[in-house]
CHARMM internal coordinates of N, CA and C (Angstrom, degrees):
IC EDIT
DIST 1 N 1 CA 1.4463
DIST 1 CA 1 C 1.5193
ANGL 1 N 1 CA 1 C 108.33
DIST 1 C 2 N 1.0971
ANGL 1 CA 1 C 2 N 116.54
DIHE 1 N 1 CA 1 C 2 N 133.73
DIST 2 N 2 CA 1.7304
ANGL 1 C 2 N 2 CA 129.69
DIHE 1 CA 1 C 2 N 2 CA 160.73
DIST 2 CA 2 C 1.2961
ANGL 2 N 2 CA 2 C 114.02
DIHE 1 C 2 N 2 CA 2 C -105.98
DIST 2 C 3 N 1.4692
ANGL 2 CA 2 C 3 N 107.23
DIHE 2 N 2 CA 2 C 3 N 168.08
DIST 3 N 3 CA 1.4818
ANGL 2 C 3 N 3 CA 111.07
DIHE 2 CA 2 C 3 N 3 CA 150.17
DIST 3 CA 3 C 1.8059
ANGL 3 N 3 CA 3 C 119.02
DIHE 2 C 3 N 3 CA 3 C -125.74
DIST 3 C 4 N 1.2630
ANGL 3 CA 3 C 4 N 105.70
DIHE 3 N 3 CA 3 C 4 N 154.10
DIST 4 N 4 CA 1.5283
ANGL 3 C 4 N 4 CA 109.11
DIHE 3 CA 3 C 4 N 4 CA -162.46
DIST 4 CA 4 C 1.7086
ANGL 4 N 4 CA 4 C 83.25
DIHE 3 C 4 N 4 CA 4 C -129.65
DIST 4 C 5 N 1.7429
ANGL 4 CA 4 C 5 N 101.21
DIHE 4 N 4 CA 4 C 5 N 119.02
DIST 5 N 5 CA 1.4486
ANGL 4 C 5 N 5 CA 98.33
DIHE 4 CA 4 C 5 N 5 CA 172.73
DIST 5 CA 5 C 1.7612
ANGL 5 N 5 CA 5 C 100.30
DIHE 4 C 5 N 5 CA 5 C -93.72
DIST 5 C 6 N 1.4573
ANGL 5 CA 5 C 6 N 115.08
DIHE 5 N 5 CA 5 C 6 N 149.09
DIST 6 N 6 CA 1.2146
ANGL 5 C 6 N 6 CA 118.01
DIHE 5 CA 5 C 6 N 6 CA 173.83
DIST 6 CA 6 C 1.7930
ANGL 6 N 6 CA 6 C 110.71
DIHE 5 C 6 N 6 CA 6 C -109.77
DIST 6 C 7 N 1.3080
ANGL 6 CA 6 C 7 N 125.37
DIHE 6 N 6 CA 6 C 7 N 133.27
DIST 7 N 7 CA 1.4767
ANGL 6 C 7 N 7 CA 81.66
DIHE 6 CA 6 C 7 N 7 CA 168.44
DIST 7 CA 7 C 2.0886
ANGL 7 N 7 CA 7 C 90.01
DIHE 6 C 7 N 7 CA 7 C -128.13
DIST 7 C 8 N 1.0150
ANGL 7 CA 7 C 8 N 106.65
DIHE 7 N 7 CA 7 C 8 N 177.29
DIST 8 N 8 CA 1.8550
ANGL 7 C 8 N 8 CA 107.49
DIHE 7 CA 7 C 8 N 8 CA -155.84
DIST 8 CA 8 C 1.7847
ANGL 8 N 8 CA 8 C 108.89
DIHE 7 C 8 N 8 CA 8 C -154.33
DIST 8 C 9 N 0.6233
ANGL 8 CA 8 C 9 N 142.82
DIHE 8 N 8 CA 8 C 9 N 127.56
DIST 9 N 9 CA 1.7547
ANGL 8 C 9 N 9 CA 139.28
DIHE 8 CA 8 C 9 N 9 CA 169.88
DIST 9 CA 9 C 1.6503
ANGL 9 N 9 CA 9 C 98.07
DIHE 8 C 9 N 9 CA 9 C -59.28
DIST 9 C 10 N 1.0858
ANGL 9 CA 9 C 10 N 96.51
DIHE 9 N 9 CA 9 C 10 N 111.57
DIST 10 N 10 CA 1.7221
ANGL 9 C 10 N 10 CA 113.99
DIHE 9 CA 9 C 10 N 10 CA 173.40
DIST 10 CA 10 C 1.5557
ANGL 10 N 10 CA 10 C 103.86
DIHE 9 C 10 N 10 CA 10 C -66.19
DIST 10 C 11 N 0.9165
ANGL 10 CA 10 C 11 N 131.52
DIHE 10 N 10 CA 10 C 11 N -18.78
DIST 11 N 11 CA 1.2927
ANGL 10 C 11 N 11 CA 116.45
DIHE 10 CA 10 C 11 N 11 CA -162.85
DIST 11 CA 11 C 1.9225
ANGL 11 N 11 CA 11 C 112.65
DIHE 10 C 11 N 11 CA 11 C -113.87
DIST 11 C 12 N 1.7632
ANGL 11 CA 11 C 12 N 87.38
DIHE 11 N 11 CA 11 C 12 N 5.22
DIST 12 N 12 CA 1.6050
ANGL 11 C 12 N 12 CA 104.54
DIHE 11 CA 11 C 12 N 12 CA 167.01
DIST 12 CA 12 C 1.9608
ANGL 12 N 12 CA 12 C 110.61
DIHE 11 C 12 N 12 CA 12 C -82.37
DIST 12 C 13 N 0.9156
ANGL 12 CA 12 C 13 N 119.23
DIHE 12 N 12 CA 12 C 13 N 141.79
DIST 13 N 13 CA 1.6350
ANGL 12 C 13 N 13 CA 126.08
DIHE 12 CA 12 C 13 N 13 CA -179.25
DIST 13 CA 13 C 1.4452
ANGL 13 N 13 CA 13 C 77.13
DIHE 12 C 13 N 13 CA 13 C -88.24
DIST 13 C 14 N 1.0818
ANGL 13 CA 13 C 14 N 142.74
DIHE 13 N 13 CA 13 C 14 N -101.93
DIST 14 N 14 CA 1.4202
ANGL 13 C 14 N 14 CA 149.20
DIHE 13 CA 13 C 14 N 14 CA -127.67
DIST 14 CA 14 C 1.6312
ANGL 14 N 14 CA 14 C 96.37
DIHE 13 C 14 N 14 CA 14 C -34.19
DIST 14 C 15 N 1.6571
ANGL 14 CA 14 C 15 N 102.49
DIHE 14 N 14 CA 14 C 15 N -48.23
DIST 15 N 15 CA 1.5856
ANGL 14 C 15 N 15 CA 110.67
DIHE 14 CA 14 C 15 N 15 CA -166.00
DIST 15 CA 15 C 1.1694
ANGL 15 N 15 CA 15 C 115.19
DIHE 14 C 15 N 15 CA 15 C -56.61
DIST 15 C 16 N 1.6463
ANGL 15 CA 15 C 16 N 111.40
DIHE 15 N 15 CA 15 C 16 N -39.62
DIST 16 N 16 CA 1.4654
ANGL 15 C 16 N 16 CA 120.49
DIHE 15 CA 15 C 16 N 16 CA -164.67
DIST 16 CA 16 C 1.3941
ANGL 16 N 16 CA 16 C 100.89
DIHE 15 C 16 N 16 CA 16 C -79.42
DIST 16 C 17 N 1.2485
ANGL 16 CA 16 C 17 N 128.20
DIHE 16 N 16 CA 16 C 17 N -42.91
DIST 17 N 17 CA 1.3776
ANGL 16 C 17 N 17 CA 131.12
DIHE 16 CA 16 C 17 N 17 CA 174.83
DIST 17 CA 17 C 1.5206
ANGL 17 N 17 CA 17 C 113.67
DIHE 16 C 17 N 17 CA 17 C -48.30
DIST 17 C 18 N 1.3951
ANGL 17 CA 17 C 18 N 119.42
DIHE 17 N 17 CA 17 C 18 N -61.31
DIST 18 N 18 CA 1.3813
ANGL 17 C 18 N 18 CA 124.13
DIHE 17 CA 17 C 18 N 18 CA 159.68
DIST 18 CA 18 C 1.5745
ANGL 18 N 18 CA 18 C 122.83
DIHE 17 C 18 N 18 CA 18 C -9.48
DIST 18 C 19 N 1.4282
ANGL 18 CA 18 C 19 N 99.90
DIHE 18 N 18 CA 18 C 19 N -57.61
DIST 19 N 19 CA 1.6332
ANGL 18 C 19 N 19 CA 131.58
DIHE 18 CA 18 C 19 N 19 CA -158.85
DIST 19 CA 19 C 1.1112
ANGL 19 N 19 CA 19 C 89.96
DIHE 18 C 19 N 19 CA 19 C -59.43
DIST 19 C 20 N 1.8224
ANGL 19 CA 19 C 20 N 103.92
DIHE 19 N 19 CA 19 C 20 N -69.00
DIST 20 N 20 CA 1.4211
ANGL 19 C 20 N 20 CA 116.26
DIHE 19 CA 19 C 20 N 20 CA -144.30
DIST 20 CA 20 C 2.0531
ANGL 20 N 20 CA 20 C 108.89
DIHE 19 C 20 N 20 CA 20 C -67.91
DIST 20 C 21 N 1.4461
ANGL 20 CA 20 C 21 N 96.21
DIHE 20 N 20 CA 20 C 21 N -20.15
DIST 21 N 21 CA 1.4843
ANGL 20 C 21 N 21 CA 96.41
DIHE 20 CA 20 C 21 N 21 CA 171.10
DIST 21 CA 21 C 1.4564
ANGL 21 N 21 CA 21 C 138.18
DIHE 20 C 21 N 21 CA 21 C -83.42
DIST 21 C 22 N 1.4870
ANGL 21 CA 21 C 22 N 94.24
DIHE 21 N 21 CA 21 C 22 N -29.91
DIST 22 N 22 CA 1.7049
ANGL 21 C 22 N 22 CA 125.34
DIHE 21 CA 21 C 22 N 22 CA 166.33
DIST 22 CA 22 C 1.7377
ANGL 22 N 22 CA 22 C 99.16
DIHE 21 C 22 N 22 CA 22 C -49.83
DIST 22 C 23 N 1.4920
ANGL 22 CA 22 C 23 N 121.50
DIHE 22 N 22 CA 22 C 23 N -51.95
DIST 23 N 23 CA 1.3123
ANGL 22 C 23 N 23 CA 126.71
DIHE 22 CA 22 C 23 N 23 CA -164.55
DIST 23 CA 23 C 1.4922
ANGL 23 N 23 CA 23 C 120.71
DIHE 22 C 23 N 23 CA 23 C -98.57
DIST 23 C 24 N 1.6898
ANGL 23 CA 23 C 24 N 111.45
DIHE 23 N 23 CA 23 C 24 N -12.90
DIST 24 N 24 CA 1.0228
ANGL 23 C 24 N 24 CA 125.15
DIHE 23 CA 23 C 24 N 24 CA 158.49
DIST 24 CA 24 C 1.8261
ANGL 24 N 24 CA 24 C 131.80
DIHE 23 C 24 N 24 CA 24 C -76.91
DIST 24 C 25 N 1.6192
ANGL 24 CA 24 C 25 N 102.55
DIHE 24 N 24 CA 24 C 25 N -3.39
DIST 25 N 25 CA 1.7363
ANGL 24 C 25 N 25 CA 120.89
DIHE 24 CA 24 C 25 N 25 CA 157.80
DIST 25 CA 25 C 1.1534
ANGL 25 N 25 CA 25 C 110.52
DIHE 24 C 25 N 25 CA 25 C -75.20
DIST 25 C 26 N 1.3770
ANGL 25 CA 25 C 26 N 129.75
DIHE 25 N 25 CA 25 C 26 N -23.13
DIST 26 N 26 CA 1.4011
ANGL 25 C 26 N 26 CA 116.85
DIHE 25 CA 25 C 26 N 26 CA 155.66
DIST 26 CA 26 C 2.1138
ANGL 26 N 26 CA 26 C 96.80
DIHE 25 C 26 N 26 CA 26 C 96.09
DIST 26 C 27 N 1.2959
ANGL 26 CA 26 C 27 N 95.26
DIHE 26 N 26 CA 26 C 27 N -6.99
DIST 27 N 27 CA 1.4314
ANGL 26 C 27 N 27 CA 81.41
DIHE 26 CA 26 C 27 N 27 CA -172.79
DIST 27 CA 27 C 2.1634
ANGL 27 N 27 CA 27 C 104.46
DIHE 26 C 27 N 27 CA 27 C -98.60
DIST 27 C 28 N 1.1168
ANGL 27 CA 27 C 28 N 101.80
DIHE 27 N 27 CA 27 C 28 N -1.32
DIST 28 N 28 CA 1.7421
ANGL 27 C 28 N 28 CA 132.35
DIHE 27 CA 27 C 28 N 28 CA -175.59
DIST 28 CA 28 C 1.6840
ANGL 28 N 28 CA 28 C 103.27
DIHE 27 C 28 N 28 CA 28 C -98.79
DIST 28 C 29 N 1.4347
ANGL 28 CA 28 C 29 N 123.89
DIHE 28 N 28 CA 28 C 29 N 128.01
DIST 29 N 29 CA 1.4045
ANGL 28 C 29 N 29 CA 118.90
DIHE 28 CA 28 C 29 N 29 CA 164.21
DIST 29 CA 29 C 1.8152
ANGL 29 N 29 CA 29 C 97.87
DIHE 28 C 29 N 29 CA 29 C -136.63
DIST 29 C 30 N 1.5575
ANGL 29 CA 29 C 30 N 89.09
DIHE 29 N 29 CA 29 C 30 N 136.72
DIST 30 N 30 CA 1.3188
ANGL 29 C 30 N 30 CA 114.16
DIHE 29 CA 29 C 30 N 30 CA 167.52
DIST 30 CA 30 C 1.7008
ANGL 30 N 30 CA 30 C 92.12
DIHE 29 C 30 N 30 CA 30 C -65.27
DIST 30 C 31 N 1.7180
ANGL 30 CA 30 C 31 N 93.48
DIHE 30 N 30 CA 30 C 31 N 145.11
DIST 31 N 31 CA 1.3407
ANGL 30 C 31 N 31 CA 109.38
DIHE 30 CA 30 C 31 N 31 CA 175.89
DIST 31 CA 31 C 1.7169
ANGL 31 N 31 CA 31 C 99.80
DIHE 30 C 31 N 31 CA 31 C -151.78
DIST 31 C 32 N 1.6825
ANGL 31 CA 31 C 32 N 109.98
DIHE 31 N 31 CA 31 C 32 N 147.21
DIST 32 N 32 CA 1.4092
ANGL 31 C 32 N 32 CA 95.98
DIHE 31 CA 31 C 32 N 32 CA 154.35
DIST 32 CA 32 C 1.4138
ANGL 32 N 32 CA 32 C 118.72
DIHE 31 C 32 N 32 CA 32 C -106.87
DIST 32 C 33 N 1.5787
ANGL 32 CA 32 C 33 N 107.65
DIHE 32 N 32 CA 32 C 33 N 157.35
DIST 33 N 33 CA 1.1489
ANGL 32 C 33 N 33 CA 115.62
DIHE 32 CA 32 C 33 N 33 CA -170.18
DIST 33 CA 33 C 1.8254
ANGL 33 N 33 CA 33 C 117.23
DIHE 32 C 33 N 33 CA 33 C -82.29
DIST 33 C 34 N 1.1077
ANGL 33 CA 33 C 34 N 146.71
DIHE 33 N 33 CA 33 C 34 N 114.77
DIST 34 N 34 CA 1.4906
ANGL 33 C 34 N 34 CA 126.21
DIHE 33 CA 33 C 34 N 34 CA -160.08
DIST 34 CA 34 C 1.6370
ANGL 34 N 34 CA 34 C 94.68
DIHE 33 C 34 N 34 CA 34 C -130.10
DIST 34 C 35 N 0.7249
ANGL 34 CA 34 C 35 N 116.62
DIHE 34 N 34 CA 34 C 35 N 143.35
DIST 35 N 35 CA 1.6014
ANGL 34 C 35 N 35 CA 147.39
DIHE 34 CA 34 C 35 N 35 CA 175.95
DIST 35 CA 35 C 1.2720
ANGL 35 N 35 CA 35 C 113.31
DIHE 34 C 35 N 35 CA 35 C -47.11
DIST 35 C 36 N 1.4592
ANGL 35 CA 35 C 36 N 160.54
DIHE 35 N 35 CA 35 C 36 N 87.32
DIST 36 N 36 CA 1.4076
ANGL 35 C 36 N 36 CA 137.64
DIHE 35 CA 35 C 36 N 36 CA -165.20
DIST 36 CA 36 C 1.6366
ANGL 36 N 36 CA 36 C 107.20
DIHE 35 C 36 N 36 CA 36 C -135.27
DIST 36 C 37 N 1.4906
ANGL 36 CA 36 C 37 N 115.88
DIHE 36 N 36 CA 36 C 37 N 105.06
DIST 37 N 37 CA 1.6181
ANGL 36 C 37 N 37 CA 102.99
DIHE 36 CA 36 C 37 N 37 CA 168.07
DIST 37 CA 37 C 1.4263
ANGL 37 N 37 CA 37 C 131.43
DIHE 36 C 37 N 37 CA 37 C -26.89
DIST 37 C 38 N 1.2853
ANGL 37 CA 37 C 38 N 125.03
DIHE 37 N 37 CA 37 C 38 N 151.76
DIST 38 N 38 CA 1.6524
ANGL 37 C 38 N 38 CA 100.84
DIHE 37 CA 37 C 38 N 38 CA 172.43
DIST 38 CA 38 C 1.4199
ANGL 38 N 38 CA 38 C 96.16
DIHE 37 C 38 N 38 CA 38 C -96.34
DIST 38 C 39 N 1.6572
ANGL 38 CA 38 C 39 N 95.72
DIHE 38 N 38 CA 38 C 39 N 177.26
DIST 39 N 39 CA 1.2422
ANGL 38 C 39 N 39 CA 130.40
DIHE 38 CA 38 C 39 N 39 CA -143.14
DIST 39 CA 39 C 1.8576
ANGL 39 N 39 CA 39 C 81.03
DIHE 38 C 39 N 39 CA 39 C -90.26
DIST 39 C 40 N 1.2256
ANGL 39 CA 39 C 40 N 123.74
DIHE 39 N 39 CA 39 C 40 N 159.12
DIST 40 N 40 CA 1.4237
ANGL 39 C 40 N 40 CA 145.42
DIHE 39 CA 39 C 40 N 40 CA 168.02
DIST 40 CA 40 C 1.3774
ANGL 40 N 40 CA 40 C 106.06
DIHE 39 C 40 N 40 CA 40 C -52.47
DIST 40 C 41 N 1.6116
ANGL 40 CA 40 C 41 N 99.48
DIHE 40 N 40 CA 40 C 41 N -47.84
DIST 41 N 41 CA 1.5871
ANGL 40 C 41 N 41 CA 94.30
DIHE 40 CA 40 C 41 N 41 CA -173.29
DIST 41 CA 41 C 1.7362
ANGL 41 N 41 CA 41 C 107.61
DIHE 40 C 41 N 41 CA 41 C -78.26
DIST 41 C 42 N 1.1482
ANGL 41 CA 41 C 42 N 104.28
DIHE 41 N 41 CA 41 C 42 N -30.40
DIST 42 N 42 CA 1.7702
ANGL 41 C 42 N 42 CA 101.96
DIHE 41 CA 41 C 42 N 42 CA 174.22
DIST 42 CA 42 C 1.6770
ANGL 42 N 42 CA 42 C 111.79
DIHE 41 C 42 N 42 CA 42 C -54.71
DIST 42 C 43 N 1.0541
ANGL 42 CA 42 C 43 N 94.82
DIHE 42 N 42 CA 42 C 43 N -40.46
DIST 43 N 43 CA 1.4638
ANGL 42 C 43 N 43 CA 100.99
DIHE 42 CA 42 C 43 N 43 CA -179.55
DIST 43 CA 43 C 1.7572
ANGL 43 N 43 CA 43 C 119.93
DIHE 42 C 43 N 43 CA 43 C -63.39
DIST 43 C 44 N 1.0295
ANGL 43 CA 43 C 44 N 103.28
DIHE 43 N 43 CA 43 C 44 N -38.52
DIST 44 N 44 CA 1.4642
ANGL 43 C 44 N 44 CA 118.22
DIHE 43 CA 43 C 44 N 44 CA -172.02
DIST 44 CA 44 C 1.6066
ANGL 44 N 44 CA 44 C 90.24
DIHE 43 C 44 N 44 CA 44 C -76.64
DIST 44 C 45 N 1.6016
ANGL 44 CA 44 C 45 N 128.57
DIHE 44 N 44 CA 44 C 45 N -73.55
DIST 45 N 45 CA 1.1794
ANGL 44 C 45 N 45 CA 132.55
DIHE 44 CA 44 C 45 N 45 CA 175.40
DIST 45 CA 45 C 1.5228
ANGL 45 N 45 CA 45 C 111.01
DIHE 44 C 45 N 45 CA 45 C -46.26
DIST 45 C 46 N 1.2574
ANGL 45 CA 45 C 46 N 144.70
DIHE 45 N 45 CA 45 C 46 N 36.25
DIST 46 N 46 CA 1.3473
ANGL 45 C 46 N 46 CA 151.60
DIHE 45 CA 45 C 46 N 46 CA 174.78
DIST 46 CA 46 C 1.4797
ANGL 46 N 46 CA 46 C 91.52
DIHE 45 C 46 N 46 CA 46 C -141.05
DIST 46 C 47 N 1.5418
ANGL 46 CA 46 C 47 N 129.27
DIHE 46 N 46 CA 46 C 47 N -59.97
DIST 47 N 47 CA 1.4024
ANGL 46 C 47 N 47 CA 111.33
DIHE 46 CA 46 C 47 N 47 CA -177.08
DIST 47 CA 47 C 1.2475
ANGL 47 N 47 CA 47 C 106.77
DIHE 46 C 47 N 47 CA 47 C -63.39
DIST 47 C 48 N 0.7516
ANGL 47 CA 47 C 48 N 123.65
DIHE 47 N 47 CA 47 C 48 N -29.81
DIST 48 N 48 CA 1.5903
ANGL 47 C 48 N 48 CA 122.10
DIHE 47 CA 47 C 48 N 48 CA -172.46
DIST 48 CA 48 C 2.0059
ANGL 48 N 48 CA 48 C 121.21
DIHE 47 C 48 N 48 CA 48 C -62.36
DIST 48 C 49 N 1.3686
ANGL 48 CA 48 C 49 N 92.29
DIHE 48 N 48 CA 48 C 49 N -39.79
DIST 49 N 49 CA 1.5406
ANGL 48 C 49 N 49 CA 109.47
DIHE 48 CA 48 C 49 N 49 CA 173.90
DIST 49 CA 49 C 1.6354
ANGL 49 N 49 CA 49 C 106.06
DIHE 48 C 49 N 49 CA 49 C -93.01
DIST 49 C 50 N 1.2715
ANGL 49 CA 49 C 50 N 122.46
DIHE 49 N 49 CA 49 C 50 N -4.41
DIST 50 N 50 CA 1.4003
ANGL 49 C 50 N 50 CA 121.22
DIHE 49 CA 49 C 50 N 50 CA 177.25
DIST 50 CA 50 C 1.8555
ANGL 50 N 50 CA 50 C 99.95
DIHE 49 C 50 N 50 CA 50 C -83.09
DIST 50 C 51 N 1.3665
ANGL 50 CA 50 C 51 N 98.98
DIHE 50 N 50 CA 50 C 51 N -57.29
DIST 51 N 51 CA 1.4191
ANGL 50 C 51 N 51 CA 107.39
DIHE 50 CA 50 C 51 N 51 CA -176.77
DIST 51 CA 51 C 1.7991
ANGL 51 N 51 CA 51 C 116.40
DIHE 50 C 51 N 51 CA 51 C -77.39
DIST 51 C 52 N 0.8922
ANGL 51 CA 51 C 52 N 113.07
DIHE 51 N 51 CA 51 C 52 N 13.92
DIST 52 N 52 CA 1.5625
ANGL 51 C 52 N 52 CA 129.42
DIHE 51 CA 51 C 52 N 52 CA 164.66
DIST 52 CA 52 C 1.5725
ANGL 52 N 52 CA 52 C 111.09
DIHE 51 C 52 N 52 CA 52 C -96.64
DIST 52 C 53 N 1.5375
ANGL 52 CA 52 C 53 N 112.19
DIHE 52 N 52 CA 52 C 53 N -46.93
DIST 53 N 53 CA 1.3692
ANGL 52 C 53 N 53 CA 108.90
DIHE 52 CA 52 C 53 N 53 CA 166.51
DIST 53 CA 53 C 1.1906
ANGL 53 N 53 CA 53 C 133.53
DIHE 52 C 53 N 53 CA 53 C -54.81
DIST 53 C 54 N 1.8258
ANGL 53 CA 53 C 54 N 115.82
DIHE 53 N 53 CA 53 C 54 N -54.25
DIST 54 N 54 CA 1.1507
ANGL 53 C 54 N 54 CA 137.64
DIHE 53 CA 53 C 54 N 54 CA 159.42
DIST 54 CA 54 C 1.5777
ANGL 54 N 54 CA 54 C 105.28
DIHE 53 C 54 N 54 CA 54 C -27.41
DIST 54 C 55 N 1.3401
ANGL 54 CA 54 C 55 N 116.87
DIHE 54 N 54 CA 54 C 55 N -55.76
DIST 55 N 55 CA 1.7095
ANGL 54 C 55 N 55 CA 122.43
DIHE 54 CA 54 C 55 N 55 CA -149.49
DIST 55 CA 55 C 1.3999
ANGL 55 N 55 CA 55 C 103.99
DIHE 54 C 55 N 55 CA 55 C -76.82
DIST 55 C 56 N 1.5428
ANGL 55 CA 55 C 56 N 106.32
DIHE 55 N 55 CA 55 C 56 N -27.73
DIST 56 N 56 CA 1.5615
ANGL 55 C 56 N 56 CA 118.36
DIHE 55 CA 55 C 56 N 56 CA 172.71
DIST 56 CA 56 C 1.6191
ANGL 56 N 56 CA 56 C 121.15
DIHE 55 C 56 N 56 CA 56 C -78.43
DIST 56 C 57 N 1.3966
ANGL 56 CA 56 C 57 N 99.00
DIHE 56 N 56 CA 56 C 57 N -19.46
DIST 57 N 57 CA 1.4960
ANGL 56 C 57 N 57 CA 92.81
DIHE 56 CA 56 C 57 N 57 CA 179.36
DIST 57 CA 57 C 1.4189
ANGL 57 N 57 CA 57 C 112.63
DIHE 56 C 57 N 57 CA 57 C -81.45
DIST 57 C 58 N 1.9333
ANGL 57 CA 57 C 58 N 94.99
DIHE 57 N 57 CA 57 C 58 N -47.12
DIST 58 N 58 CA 1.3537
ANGL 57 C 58 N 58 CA 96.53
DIHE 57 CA 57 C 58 N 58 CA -177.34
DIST 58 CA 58 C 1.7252
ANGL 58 N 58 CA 58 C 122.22
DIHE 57 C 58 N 58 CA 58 C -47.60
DIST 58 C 59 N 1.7301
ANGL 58 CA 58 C 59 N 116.08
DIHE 58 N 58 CA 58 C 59 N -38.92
DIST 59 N 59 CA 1.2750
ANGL 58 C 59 N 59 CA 127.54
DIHE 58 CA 58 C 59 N 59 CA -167.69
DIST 59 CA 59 C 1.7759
ANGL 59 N 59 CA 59 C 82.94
DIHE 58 C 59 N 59 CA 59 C -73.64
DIST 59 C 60 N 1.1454
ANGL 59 CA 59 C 60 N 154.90
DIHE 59 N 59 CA 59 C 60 N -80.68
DIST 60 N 60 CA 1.2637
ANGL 59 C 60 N 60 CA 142.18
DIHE 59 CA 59 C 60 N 60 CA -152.67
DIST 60 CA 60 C 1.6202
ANGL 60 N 60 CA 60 C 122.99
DIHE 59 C 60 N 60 CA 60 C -71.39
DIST 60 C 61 N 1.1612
ANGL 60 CA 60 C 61 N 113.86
DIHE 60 N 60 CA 60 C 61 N 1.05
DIST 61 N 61 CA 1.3977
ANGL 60 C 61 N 61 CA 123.88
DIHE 60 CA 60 C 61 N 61 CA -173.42
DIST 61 CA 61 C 2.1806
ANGL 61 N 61 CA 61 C 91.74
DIHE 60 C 61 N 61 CA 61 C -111.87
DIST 61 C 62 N 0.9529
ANGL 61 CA 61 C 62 N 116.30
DIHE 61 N 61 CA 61 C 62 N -19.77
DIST 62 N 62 CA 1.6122
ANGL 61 C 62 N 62 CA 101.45
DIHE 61 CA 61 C 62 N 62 CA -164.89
DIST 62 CA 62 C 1.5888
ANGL 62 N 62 CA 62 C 119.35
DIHE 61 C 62 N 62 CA 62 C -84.66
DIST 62 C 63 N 1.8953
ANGL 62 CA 62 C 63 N 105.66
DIHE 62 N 62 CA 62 C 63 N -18.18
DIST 63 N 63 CA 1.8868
ANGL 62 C 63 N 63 CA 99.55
DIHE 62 CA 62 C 63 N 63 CA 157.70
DIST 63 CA 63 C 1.5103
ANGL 63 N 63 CA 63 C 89.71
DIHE 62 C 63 N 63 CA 63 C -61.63
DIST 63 C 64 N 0.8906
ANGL 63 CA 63 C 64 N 127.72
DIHE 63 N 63 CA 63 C 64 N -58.86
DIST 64 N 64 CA 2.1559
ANGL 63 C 64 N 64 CA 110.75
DIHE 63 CA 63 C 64 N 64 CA -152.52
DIST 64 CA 64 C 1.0775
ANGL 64 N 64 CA 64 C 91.90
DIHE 63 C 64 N 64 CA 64 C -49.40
DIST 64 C 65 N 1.5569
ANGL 64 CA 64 C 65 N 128.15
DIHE 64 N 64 CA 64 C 65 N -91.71
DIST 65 N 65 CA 1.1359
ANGL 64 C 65 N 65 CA 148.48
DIHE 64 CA 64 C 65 N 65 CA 178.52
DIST 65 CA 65 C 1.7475
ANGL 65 N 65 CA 65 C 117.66
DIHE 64 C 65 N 65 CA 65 C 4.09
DIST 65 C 66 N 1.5117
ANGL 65 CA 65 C 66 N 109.99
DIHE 65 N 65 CA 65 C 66 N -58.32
DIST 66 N 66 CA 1.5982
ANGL 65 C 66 N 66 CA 129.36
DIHE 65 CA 65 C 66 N 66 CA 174.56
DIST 66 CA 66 C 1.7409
ANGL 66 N 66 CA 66 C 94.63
DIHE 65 C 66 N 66 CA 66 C -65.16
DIST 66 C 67 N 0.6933
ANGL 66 CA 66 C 67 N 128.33
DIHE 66 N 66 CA 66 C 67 N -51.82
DIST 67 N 67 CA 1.7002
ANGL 66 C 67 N 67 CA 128.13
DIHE 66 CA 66 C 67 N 67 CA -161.84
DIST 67 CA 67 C 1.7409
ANGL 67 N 67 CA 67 C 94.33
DIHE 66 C 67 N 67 CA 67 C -59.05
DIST 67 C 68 N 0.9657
ANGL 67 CA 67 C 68 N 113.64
DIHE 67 N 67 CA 67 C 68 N -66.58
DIST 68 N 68 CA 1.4378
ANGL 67 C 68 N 68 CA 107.59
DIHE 67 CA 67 C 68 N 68 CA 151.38
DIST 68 CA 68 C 1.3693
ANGL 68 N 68 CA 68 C 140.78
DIHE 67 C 68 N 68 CA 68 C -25.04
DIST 68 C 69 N 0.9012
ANGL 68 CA 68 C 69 N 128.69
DIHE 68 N 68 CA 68 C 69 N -38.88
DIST 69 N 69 CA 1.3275
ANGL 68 C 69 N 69 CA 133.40
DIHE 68 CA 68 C 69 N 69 CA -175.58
DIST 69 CA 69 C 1.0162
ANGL 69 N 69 CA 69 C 112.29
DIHE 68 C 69 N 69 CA 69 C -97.91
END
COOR INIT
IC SEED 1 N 1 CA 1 C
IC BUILD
């Protein structure tokens, strides 16, 4: 499953018509979108893959880096 944001001038008929047929195939669901902090563990699992990247760059960037110096 994905989501595909659309956004459209509400106050166009053509647009709304569009909409209403796009979502009337049944294979499209209106959803609302709501705001949600992440979770502690998302957070932790983001530092975690942030500082894995970092550790990889640093280890593959430091022969160049030394040749330099």
């Amino acid at each position: 499953m994905c989501t595909v944001t659309l956004e459209y001038n509400q106050s166009n008929a053509l647009a709304r018509r569009k909409l209403a047929a796009l979502l009337a195939t049944g294979l499209f669901l209106k959803v609302r979108e709501t705001a949600q902090d992440p979770t502690p563990e998302a957070v932790e699992a983001h530092r975690q893959l942030r500082e894995a990247a970092l550790e990889q760059s640093r280890r593959s960037m430091s022969s160049i880096i030394a040749r330099y110096l």
